[in-house]
C-alpha positions in Angstrom: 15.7 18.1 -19.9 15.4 14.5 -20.4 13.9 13.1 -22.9 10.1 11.3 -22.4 9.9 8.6 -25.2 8.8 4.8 -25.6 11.5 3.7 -23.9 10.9 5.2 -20.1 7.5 3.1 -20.7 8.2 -0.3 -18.3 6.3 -3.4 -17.8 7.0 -5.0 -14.8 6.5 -8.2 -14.0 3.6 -9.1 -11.1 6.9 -9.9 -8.3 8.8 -7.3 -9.7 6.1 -5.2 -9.3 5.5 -6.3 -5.7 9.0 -5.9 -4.9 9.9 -2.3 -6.2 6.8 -1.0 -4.7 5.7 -3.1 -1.7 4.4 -0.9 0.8 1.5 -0.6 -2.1 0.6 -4.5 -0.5 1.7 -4.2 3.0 1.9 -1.2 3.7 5.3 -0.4 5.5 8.4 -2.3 5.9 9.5 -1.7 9.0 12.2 -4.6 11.0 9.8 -6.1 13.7 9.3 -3.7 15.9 6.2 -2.5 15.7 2.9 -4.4 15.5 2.0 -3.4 11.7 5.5 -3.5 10.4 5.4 -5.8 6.9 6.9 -9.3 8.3 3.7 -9.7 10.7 1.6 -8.6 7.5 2.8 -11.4 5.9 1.8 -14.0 8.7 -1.5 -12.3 8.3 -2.4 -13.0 4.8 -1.2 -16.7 5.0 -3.2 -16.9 7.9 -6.4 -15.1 6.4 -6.6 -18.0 4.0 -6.8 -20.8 6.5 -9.6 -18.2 8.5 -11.6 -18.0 5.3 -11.5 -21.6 5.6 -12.5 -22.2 8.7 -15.8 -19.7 8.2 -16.8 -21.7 5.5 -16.8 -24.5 8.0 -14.0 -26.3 6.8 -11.2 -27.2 9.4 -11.5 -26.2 13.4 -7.6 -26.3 13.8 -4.7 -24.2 12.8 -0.7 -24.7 13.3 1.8 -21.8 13.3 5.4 -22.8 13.8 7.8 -20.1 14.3 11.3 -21.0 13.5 13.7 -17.8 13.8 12.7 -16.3 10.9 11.0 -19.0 9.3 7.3 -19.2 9.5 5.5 -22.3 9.3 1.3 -22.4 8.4 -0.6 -25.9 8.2 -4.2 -25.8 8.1 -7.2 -28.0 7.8 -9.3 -26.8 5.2 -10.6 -28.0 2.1 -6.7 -27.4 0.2 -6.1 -25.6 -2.9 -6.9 -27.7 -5.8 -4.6 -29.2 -6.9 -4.2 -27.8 -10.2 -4.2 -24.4 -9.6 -1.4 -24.2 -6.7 0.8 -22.8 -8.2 -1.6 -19.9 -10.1 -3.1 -19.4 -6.6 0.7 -18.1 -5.3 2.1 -16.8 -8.0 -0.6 -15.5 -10.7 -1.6 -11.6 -9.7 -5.3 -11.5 -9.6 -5.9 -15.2 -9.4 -8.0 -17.0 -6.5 -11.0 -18.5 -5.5 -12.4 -15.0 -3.1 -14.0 -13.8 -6.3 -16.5 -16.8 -6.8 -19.0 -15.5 -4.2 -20.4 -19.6 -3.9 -16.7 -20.6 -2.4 -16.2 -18.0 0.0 -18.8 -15.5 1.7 -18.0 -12.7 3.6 -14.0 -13.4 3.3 -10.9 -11.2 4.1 -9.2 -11.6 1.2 -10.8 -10.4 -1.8 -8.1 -9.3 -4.2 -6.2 -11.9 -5.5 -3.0 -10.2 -4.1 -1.8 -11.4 0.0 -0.6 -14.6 -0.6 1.1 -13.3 -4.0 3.2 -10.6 -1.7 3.8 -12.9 1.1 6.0 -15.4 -2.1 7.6 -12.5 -3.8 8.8 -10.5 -0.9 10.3 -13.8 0.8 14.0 -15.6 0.8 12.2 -19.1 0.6 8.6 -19.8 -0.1 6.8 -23.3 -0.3 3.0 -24.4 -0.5 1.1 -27.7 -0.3 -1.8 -28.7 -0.9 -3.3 -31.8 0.5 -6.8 -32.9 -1.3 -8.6 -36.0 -1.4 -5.7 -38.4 -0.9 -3.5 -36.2 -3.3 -0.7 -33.8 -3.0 1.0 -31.2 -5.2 3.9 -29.2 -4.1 5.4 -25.6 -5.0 8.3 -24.0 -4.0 9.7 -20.3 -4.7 12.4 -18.3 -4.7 11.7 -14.2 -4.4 8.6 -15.5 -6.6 10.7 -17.4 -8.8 9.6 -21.1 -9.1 12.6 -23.2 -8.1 10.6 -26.3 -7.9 7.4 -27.9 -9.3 6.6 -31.3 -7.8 3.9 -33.6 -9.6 1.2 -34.4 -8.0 1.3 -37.4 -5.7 -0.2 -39.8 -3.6 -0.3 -38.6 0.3 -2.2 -40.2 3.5 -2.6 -36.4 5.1 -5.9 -35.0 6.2 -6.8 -31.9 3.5 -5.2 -29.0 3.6 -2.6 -26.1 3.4 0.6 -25.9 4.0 2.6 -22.4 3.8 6.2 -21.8 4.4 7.8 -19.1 4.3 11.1 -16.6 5.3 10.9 -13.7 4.4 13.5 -11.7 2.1 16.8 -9.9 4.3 16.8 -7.6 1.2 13.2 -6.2 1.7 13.0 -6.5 5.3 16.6 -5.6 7.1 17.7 -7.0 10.2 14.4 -7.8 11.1 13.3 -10.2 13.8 9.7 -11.7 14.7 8.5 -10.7 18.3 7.0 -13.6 19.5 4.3 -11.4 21.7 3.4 -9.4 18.7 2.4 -12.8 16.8 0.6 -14.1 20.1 -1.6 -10.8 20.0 -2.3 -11.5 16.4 -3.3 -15.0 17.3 -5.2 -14.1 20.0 -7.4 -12.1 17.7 -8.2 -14.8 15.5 -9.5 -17.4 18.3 -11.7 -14.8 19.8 -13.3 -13.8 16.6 -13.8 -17.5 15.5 -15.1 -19.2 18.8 -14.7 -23.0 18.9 -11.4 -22.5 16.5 -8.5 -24.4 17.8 -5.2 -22.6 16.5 -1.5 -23.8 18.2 1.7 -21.6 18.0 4.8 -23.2 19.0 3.0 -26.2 21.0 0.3 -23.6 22.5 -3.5 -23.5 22.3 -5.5 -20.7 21.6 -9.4 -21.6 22.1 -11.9 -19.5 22.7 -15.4 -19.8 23.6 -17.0 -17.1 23.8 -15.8 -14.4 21.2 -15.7 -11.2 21.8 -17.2 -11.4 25.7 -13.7 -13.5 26.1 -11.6 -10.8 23.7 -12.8 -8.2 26.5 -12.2 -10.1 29.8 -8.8 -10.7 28.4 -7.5 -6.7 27.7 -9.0 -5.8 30.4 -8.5 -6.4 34.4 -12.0 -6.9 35.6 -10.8 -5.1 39.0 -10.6 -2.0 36.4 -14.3 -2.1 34.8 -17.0 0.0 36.5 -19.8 -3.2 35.2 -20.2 -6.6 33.8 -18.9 -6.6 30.5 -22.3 -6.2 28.2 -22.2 -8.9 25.4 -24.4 -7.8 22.1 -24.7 -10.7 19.1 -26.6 -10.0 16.2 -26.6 -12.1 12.8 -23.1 -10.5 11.0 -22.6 -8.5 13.9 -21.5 -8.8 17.7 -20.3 -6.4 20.3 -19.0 -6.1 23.7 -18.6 -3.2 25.7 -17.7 -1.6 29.3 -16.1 1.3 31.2 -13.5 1.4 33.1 -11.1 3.8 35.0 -8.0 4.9 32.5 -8.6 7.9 30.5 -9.2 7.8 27.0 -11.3 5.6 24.3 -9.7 2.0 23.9 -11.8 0.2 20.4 -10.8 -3.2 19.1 -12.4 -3.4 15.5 -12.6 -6.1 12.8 -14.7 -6.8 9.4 -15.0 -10.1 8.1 -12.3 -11.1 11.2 -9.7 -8.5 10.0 -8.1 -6.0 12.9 -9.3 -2.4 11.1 -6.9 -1.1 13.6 -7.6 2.5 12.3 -11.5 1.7 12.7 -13.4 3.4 9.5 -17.5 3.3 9.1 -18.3 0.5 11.2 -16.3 1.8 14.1 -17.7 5.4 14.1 -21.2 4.6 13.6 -20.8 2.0 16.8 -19.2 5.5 18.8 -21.9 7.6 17.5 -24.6 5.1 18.5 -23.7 4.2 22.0 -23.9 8.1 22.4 -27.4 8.5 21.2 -28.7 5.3 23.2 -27.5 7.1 26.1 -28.8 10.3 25.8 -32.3 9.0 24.6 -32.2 6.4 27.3 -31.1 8.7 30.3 -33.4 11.6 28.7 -29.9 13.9 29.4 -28.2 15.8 26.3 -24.4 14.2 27.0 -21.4 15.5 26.1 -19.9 12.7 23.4 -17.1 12.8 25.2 -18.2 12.1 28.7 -20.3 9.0 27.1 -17.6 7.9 25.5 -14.5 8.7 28.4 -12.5 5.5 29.4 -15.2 3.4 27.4 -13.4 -0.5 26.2 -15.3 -2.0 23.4 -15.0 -4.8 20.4 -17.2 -4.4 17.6 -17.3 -7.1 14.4 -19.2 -7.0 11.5 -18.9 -9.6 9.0 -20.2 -7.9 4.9 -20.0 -9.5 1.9 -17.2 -7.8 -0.4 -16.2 -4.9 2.2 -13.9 -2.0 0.3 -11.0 -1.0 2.2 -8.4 2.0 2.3 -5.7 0.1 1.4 -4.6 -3.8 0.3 -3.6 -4.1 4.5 -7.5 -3.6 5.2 -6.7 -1.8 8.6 -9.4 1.1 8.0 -13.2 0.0 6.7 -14.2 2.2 3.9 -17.2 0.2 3.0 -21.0 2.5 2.9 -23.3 0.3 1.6 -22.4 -3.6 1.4 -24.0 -4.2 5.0 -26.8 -7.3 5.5 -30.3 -6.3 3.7 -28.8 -3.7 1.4 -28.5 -0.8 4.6 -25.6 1.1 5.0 -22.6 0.4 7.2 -24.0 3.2 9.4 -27.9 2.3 9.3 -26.8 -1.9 10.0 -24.5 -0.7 13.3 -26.9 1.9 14.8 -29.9 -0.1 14.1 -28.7 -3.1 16.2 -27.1 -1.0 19.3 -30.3 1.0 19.4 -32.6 -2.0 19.7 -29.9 -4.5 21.6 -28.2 -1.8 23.8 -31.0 -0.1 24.9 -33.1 -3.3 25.5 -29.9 -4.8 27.6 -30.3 -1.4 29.7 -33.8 -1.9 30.5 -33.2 -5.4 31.5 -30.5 -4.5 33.8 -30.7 -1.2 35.8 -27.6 -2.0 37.7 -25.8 -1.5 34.4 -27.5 1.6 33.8 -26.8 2.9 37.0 -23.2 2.6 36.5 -23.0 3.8 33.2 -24.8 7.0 34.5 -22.4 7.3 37.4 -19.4 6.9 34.9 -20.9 9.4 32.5 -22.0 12.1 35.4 -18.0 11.2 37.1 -16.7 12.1 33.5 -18.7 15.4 32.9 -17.9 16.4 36.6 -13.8 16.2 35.8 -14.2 18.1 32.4 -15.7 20.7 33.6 -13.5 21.0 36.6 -9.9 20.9 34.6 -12.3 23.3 32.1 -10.6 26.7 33.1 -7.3 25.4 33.4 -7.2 23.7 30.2 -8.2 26.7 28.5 -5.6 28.8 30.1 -3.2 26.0 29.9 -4.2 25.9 25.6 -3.3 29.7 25.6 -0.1 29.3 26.7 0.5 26.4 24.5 -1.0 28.2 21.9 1.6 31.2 22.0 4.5 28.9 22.9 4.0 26.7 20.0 4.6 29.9 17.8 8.1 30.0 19.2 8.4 26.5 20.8 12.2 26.2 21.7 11.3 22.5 23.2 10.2 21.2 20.1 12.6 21.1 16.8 9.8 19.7 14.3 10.2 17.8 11.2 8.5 18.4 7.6 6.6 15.3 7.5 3.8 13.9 10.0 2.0 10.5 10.3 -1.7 12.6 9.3 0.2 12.9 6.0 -1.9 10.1 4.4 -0.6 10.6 0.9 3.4 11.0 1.9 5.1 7.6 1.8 7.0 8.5 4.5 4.9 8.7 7.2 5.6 5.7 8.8 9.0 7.1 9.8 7.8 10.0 11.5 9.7 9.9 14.9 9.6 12.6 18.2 12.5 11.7 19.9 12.3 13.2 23.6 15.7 13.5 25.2 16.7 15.5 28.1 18.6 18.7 28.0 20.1 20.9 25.5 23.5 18.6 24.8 21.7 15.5 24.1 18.9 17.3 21.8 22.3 19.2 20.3 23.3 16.7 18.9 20.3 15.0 17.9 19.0 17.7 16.0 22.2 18.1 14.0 21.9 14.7 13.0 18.3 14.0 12.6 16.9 14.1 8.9 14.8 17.1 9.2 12.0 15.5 7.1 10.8 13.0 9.0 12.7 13.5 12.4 11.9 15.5 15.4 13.3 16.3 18.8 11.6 17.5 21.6 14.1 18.8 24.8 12.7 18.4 28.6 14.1 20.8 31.0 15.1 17.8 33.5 12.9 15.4 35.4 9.2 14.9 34.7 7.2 15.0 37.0 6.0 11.7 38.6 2.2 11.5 37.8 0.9 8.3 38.8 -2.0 8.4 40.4 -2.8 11.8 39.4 -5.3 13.4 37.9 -5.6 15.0 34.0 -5.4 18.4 35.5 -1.7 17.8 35.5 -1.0 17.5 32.0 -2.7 21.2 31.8 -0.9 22.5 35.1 2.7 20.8 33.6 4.0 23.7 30.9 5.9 20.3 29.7 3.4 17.7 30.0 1.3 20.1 28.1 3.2 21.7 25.4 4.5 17.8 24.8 0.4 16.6 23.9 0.3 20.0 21.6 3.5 18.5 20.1 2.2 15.3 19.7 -1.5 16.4 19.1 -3.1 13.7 21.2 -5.0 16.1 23.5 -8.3 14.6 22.0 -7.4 10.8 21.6 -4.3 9.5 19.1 -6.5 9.8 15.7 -4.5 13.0 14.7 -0.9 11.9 16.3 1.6 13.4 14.4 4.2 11.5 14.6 4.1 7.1 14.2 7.0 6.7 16.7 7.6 8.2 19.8 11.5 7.4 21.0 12.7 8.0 24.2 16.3 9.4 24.4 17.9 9.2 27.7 21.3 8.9 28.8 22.2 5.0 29.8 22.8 6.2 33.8 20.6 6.0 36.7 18.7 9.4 35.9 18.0 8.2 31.9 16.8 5.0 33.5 14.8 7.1 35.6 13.3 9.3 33.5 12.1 6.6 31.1 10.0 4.9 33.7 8.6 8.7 33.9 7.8 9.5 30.6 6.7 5.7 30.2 4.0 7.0 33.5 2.9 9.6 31.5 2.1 7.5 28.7 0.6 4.9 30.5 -1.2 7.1 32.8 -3.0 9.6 30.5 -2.9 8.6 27.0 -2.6 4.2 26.8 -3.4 4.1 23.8 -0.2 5.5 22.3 1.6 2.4 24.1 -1.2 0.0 22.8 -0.9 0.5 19.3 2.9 0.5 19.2 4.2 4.0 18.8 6.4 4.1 22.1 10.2 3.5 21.6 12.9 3.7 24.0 16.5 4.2 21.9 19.3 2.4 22.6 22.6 3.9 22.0 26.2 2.7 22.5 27.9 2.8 25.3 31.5 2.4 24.1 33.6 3.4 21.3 36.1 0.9 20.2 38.9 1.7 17.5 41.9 1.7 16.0 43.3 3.7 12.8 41.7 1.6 10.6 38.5 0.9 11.9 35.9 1.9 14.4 33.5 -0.1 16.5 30.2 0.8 18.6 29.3 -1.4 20.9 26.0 -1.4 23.3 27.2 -3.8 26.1 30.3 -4.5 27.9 30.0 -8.1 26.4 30.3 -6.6 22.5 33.1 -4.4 23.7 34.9 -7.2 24.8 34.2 -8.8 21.1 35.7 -5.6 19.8 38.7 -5.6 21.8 39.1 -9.1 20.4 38.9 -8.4 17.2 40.7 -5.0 16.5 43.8 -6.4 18.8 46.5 -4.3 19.7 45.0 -2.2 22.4 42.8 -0.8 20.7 40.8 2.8 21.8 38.4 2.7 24.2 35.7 5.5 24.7 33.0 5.0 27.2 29.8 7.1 26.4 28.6 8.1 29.5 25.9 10.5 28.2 24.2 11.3 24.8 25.5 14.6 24.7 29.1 13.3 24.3 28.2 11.9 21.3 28.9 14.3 18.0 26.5 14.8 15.7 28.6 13.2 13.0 28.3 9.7 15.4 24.9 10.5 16.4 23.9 10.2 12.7 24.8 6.6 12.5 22.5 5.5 15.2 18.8 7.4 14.7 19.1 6.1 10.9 18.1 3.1 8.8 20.2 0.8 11.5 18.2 2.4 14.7 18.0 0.0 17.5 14.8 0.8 19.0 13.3 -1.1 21.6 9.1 -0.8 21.9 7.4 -0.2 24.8 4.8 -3.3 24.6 2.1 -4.5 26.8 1.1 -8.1 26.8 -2.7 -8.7 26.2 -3.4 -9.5 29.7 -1.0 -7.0 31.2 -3.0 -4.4 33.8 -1.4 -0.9 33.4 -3.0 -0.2 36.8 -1.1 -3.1 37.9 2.4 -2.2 36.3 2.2 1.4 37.2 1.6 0.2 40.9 4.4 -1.8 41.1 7.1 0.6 39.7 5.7 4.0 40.9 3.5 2.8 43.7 4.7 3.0 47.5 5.4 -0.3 47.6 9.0 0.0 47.8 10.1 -2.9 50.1 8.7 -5.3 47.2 10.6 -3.6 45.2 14.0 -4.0 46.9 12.8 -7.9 47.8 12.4 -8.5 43.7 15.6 -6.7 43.2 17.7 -8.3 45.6 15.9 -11.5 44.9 17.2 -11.3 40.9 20.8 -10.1 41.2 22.8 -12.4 39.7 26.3 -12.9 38.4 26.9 -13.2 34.9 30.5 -14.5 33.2 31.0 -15.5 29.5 33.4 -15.6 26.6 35.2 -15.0 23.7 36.7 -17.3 21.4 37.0 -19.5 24.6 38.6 -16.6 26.4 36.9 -15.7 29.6 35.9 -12.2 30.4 35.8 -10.1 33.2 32.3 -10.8 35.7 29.3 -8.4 35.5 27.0 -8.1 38.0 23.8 -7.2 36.9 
């Protein structure tokens, strides 16, 4: 046994500290493909500051810059003073959100974001412009590399971040501009009249949350007028629409609690009651509730959150007049919501008819899912689809949860190999018998009449909504051929169709694999176009070997190993804001197929290129 003495006792410094445990600050790492990976948690926290600003009512504009992999923040608020730059980026536990006076009802609260954002980045510089003066900062990993005095400046007051984060903490990652835009987005709807530009664009809003709404949804899609609810420290919008499920955007104090927390279910429990005391008719929850869109934001002084990335609202009792989170929320939709119903009995009509449509298709998919559960029930006891890992995403208190990943392939070679080389702790592999079926347009019933479809939401556990979904990534595993292509778009359907929500907050990946093999008897080369397998060629010399993959089950495990791993290319399946899934799903599975073949023959094209000056053979794409 080792020994325990005085000397396994460490002290870390606050940036060492950061940087040995960082997902303690922003949760995971992650390379830019997701929407909560660490390097857009960064932007965030720089970007807080210049928010808290702004609600202080200091400074209407904000500019982002993004530069590769360099991000640049400017804003126009009162600046840090001047003396206390560099304690403000570097000093754990230093800032001006504890002094009450200085900033009400802020995001930040712990002295920590902007600390993370300098010692988890490559470069890292802040000015501050005040009153005619300027002092300047500039860090390495949270090192100081340089400490200007302060000087004379002609620039408006203000903040200037820069910042890249580190290739050592974050590998091979890369900012996804619409990720960022999305973020952004956010910001200008919950700060109406703020002006905020990204790479030369303008994000202004007007009207909050009413705008926040019009814009994630199509408003060919909503059953009513959006309802628009403001309240002092509180404002909501709301309608129904026609996709299934429960779609919630939720903020305190203008942060995206992406995983909800008290605010957000005592806004779902309230609409319920309002409904049932205003129709006089003891509702099901979930028919309320079914294909409901809403934004709720509450703005509390000090909120307590889960976790330093503030995505879930912990907070009880910190709302306005001393009330609870619960009491604050269900005391304005009782009296707002139910007045706006009064007021408008065309609105209340269609809520009813929305409600009644819901009940009616429960209860008629009723029998079937029951029978349909049964099955699943006893199938999951010996479920030769699903090869399950150790680890799942519900796991709050396993650090590993963010890598929880299904990966759905098709047939028994391709999930051969996969399972072989997936780490059986965190990886998964669920096996489809061929083709899925195509369900657009289709009703629910089909999940429950589909032994796949339905054993694959028991897998998942999303039967109910995504709150318990087991696994945070989702990867679709298809052969690069006609048929893989194929079956993507159908499992994509599927998704899109039945449960959105799994595509809206990131957790749909399509894996890309190579296509050849490229070696000689020193070294080997995978390459994922015909463009890097020209590069290879070029480089190894001397005819080298060429395999072409033409299916994952010809890959060995051994291979296959090198390619779900740390260096996975994984591409998301992301909607933009203002995308319509109706729309999309119309255009690719609809019977619209001469518009297809018009947009396809309208976009071939012919594509050369070269190496080293060398030209390569044309593609047509």
């Amino acid at each position: 046994m080792s020994k325990y003495t005085e000397d396994n006792i460490k002290t870390l410094d606050w940036r060492e500290h950061i940087r040995k445990r960082p997902g303690m600050y922003i949760g995971k790492l992650g390379n830019g493909s997701a929407q909560d990976d660490g390097i857009y948690v960064l932007v965030k926290e720089i970007l807080d500051n210049s928010i808290d600003e702004h609600m202080m009512g200091f400074g209407k504009k904000i500019e982002i810059k993004l530069e590769e992999k360099r991000v640049v923040v400017r804003d126009y608020g009162r600046g840090i003073p001047l003396g206390k730059v560099i304690d403000c980026v570097s000093k754990i536990n230093t800032g001006g959100k504890y002094d009450s006076d200085a900033f009400q009802k802020s995001v930040g609260l712990n002295g920590v974001g902007t600390k993370a954002v300098n010692a988890l980045s490559a470069y890292f510089k802040v000015q501050s412009f005040r009153d005619g003066e300027t002092k300047v900062a500039e860090f390495n990993q949270g090192v100081i590399t340089n400490d200007e005095p302060i000087a004379k400046t002609s620039e408006r007051n203000g903040t200037l971040t820069i910042f890249e984060p580190d290739n050592d903490v974050f590998v091979n990652y890369k900012y996804n501009p619409d990720f960022l835009e999305d973020l952004i987005w956010n910001y200008a709807f919950l700060n109406a009249g703020l002006k905020i530009k990204f790479n030369g664009k303008e994000y202004f809003s007007e009207n909050g949350l009413l705008d926040l709404l019009r814009f994630k949804t199509n408003k060919t899609n909503i059953r009513y007028p959006i309802i628009h609810l403001k309240g002092n420290d509180i404002e909501v919008a709301l309608t129904h629409s026609n996709q299934y499920g429960e779609e919630y955007y939720s903020f305190v104090n203008g942060q995206n609690t992406t995983q909800g927390g008290t605010h957000l279910s005592a806004f779902r429990e309230s609409v319920v009651k309002v409904a049932r005391d205003f129709y006089g008719k003891d509702f099901d929850s979930a028919d309320v509730r079914a294909s409901i869109v809403a934004t709720v934001s509450i703005r509390v002084q000090e909120p307590v959150f889960e976790s330093q990335t503030k995505t879930k609202l912990g907070s009880q009792q910190v709302a306005p007049g001393g009330l609870s989170i619960r009491a604050f929320v269900n005391d304005f939709i009782k009296t707002e919501l139910d007045n706006y119903l009064h007021r408008n009995p065309e609105v209340a009509k269609a809520i009813e008819a929305r409600i009644l449509q819901s009940e009616k298709e429960r209860k008629e998919i009723s029998v079937i899912k029951k029978l349909a559960n049964q099955k699943a029930r006893k199938a999951n006891l010996h479920n030769k689809k699903l090869r399950d890992c150790r680890v799942h995403f519900i796991d709050q208190k396993k650090d590993n949860r963010y890598e929880t990943t299904l990966f759905i392939t098709e047939g028994d070679s391709a999930s051969g190999s996969l399972t072989k080389a997936r780490d059986v702790q965190t990886q998964a592999v669920f096996s489809l018998r061929g083709k899925p079926l195509n369900c657009y347009k289709l009703t629910k019933k089909v999940v429950y009449e589909n032994e796949e479809f339905n054993l694959l939401q028991h897998a998942l556990d999303i039967e109910d909504g995504i709150e318990n979904l087991r696994y945070n990534k989702i990867v679709i595993a298809t052969d690069a051929d006609v048929d893989g292509m194929h079956i993507r778009l159908l499992l994509m359907t599927f998704f899109l169709q039945f449960f959105p929500d799994v595509v809206k907050q990131g957790h749909l990946y399509v894996l890309e694999t190579p296509l050849f093999r490229v070696r000689n008897k020193k070294k080997t080369v995978y390459c994922y176009s015909e463009k890097e397998k020209q590069r290879a060629i070029k480089s190894l010399g001397s005819k080298p070997e060429i395999t072409r993959f033409k299916g994952l089950g010809e890959i060995s495990p051994d291979e296959f190993g090198q390619f779900i791993g740390s260096n996975m290319r994984a591409e998301p399946v992301s909607l933009r804001s203002e995308t319509s899934i109706d729309d999309v799903l119309a255009y690719y599975m609809g019977k619209n197929t001469a518009d297809r073949q018009k947009f396809i023959v309208d976009n071939l094209r012919v594509e050369s290129d070269t190496v080293e000056g060398e030209a390569l053979e044309t593609e047509t794409a």
